[in-house]
C-alpha positions in Angstrom: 22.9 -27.2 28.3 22.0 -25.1 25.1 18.6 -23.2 25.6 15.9 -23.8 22.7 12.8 -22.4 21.1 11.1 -25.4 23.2 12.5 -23.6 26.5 11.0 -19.9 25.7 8.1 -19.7 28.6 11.2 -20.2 31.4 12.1 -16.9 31.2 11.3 -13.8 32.5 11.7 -11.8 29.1 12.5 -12.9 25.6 14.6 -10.3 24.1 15.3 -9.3 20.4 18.8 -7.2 19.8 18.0 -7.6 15.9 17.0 -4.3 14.1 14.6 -2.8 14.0 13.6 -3.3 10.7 14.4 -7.3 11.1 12.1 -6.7 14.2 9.4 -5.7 12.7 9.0 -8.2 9.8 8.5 -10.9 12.3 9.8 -12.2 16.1 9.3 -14.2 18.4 5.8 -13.6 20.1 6.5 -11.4 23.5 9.5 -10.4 22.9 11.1 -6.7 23.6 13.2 -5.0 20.8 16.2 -3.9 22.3 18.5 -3.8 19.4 22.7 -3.6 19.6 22.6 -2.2 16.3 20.0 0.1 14.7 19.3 -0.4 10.7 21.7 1.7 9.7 24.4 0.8 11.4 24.1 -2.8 10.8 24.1 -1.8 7.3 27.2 0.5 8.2 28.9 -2.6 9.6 27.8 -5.1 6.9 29.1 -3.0 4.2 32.3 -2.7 6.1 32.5 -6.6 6.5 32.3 -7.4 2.8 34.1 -4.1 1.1 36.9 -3.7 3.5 37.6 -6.7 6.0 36.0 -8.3 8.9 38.3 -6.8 11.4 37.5 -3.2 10.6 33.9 -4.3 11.0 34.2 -5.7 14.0 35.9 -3.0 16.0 33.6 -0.8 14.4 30.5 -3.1 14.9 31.9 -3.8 18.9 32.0 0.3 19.7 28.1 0.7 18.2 27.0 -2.4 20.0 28.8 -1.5 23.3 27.0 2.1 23.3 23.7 0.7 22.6 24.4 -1.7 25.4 25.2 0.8 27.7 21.9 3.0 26.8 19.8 -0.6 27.7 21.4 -0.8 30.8 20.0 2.5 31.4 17.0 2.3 30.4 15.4 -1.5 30.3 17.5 -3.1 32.6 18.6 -0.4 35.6 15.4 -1.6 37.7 15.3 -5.4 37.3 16.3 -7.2 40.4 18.8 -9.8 40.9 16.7 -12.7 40.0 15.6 -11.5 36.4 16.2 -14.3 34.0 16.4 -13.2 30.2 16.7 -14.6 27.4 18.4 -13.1 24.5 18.4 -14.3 20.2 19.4 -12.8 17.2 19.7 -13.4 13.6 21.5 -16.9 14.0 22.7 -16.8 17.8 26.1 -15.3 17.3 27.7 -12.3 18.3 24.7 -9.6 18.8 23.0 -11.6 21.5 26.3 -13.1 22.7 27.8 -9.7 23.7 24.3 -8.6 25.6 24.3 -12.0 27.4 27.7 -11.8 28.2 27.4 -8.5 29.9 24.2 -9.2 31.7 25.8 -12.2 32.9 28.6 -10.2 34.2 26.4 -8.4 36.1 25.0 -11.1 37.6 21.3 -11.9 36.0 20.3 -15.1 34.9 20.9 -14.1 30.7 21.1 -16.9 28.5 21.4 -16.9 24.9 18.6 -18.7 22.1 20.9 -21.5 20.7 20.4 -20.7 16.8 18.7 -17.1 17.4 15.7 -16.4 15.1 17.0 -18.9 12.3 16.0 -21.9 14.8 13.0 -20.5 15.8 11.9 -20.2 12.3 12.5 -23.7 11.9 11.1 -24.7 15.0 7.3 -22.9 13.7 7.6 -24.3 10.4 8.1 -27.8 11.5 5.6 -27.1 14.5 2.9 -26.1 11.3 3.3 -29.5 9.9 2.5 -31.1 12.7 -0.5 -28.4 13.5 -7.8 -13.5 13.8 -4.2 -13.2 13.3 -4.9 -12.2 9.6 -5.6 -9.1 10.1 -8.1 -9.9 7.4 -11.6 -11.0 7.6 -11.2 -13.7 4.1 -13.1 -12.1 1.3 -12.5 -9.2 -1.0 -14.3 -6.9 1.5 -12.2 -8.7 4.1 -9.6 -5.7 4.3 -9.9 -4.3 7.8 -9.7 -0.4 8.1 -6.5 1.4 9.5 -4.7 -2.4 9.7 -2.1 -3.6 7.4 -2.3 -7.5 7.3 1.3 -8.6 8.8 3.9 -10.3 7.0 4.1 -13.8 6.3 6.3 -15.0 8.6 4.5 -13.2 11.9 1.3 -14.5 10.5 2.4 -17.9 11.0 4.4 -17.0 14.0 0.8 -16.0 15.8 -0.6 -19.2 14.6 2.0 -21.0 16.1 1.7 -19.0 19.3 -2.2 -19.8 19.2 -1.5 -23.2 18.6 1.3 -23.9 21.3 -1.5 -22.6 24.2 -4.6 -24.7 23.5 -5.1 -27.8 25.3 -5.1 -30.4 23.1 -7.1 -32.3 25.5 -10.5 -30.6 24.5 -11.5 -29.3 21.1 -10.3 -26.3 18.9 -13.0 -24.3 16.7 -12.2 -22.8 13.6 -13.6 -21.2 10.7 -14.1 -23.1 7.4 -11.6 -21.1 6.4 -10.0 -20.5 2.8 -6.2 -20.8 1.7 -6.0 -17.6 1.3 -7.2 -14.5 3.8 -6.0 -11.2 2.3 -2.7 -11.6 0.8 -1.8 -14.2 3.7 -1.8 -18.2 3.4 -2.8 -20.4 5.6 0.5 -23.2 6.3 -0.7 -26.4 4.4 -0.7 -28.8 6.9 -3.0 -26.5 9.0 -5.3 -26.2 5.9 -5.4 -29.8 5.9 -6.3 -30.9 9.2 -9.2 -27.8 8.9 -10.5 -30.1 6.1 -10.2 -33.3 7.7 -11.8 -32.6 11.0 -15.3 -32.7 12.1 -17.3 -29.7 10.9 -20.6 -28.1 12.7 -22.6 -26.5 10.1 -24.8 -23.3 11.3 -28.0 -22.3 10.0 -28.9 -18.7 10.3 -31.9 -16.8 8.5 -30.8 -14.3 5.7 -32.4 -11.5 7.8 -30.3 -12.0 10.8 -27.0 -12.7 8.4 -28.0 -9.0 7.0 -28.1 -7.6 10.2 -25.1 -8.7 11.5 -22.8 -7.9 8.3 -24.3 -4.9 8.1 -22.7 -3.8 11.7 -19.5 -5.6 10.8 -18.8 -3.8 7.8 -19.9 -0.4 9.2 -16.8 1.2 8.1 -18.3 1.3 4.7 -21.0 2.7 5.3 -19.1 6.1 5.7 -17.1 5.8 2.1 -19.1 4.2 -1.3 -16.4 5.1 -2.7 -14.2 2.8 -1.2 -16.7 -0.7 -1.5 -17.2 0.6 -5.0 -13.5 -0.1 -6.1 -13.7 -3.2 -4.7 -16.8 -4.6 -6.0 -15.3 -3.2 -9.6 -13.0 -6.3 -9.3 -15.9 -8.5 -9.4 -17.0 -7.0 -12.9 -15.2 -10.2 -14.5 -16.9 -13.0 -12.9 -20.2 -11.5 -12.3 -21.0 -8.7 -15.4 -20.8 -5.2 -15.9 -24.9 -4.8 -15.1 -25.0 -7.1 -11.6 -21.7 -4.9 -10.4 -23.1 -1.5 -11.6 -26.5 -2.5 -9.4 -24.3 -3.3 -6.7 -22.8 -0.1 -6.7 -25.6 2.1 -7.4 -26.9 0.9 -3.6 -23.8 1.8 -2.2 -23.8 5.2 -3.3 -27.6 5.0 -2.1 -26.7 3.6 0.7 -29.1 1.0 0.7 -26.6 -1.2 3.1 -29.3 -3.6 3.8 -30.2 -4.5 0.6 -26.3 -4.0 -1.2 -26.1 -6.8 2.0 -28.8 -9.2 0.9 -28.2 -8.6 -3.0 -23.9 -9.6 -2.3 -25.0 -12.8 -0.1 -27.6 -13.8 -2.4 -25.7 -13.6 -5.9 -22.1 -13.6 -4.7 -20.8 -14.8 -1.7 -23.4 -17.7 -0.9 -23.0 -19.2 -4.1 -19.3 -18.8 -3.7 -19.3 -20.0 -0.3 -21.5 -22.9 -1.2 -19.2 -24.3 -4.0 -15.9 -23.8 -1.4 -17.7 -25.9 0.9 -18.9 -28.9 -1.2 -15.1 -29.1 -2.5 -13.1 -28.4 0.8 -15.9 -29.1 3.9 -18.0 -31.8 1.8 -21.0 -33.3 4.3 -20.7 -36.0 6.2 -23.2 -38.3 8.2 -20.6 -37.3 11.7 -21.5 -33.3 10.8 -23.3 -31.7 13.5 -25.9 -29.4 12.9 -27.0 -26.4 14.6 -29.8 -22.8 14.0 -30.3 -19.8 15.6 -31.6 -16.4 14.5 -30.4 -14.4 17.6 -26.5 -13.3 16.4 -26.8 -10.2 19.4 -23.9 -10.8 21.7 -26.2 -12.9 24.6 -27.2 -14.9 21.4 -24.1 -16.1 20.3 -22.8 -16.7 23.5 -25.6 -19.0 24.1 -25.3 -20.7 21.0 -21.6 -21.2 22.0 -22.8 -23.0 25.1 -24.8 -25.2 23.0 -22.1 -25.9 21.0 -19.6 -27.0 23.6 -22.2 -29.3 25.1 -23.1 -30.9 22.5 -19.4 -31.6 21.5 
């Protein structure tokens, strides 16, 4: 019977022998990178294929991928006992993972190959998105976090996914009112949708503590102006060369407190406020909750109100 996307948590490891460029753009959630052909010999062999013929890329294509084979045996594969049940996808399910899986069947584990390889997983999370902090990005134009590229597209949507296929849809999911965009990531329509469809609980925290806490969150400013300058210089359009140059003259003070209060209070509430009378507009089945403690022992109580009251 042909093993799919739907059959991934029956196996003892889900293993990639794409590239490792191909790798890294996006896989399957878990999986190891044990690649038959590096990135440039898969571009070796792919130029072969369409300048010469598909024979002379084959026999060159089977000596790289039987060597890189070998060095997996070696080195991923020389401890696992007899009972070690992998299973193995490509590109589209075709000759890469067929020739690991054949050998490892040969020796005698479990190996089974992805019907469709990476191509029918893709299809699987797109179609699992319609029906249903992986951004790297925390949503605004300060959102960037520091030392972190956002991933690509297609892993972003393969954590939600991931995320999605583990909660129990028995009890409730909570999650941020949260814009289309977070960085240079979108979030998959259909999940956008039922965001803005669902129940919301709307929190009500004094400025003072909202200061505090952003304040901590964004610490990683507080060590460069320079940086939170050239980002508030982007909001010179929509809010004026005077409000921007006010902003940034507490940064280079660093007032952080203040720069805090002034953003909220000009910017991002009034922002925020406008998002969420288009996208999160109130309703009489809205429920309501305040706290001014955000310290850890705070918000964890205020989660245990939360879940109790739902």
């Amino acid at each position: 019977m042909p093993v799919t996307v739907a059959d991934l948590p029956a196996y003892t490891d889900i293993i990639d022998v794409r590239s490792p460029g191909e790798f890294s753009e996006d896989h399957i959630p878990g999986a190891v990178n044990l690649p038959v052909l590096d990135d440039a010999e898969r571009e070796r062999v792919g130029t072969l294929y369409k300048q010469i013929s598909s024979f002379e890329a084959k026999k060159v294509g089977a000596a790289l991928v039987s060597r890189n084979i070998a060095k997996h045996l070696d080195a991923w594969f020389i401890d696992k006992p007899k009972s070690y049940r992998p299973l193995v996808y490509c590109w589209r399910g075709g000759s890469r993972s067929g020739s690991l899986t054949h050998v490892l069947q040969k020796i005698g584990f479990g190996a089974v190959q992805l019907e469709g390889g990476y191509k029918a997983y893709r299809r699987h999370v797109v179609a699992e998105l319609d029906r249903e902090a992986l951004a790297a990005h925390r949503g605004s134009l300060l959102g960037a976090l520091p030392d972190q590229p956002q991933p690509s597209q297609k892993s972003f949507e393969s954590a939600i996914w991931f995320a999605l296929s583990r909660f129990d849809s028995a009890h409730p999911v909570f999650v941020e009112s949260e814009s289309k965009k977070i960085g240079a990531l979108r979030v998959p329509d259909a999940l956008i949708t039922a965001m803005r469809a669902s129940i919301c609980l709307r929190l009500e925290v004094p400025l003072a503590a909202r200061v505090r806490l952003l304040t901590e969150d964004y610490m990683h400013f507080l060590h460069d102006p320079g940086t939170i300058n050239r980002q508030l210089a982007y909001l010179t359009p929509l809010r004026g060369n005077e409000t921007v140059a006010t902003w940034q003259t507490l940064a280079n003070e660093r007032a952080w407190p203040e720069l805090v209060t002034a953003l909220l209070d000009q910017h991002y509430d009034p922002t925020y406020l406008k998002s969420l009378a288009k996208n999160y507009a109130a309703s009489p089945s809205d429920q309501l909750f305040h706290t001014d403690d955000l310290s850890a022992s705070g918000l964890q109580q205020l989660a245990r109100t939360i879940l109790a009251a739902a």
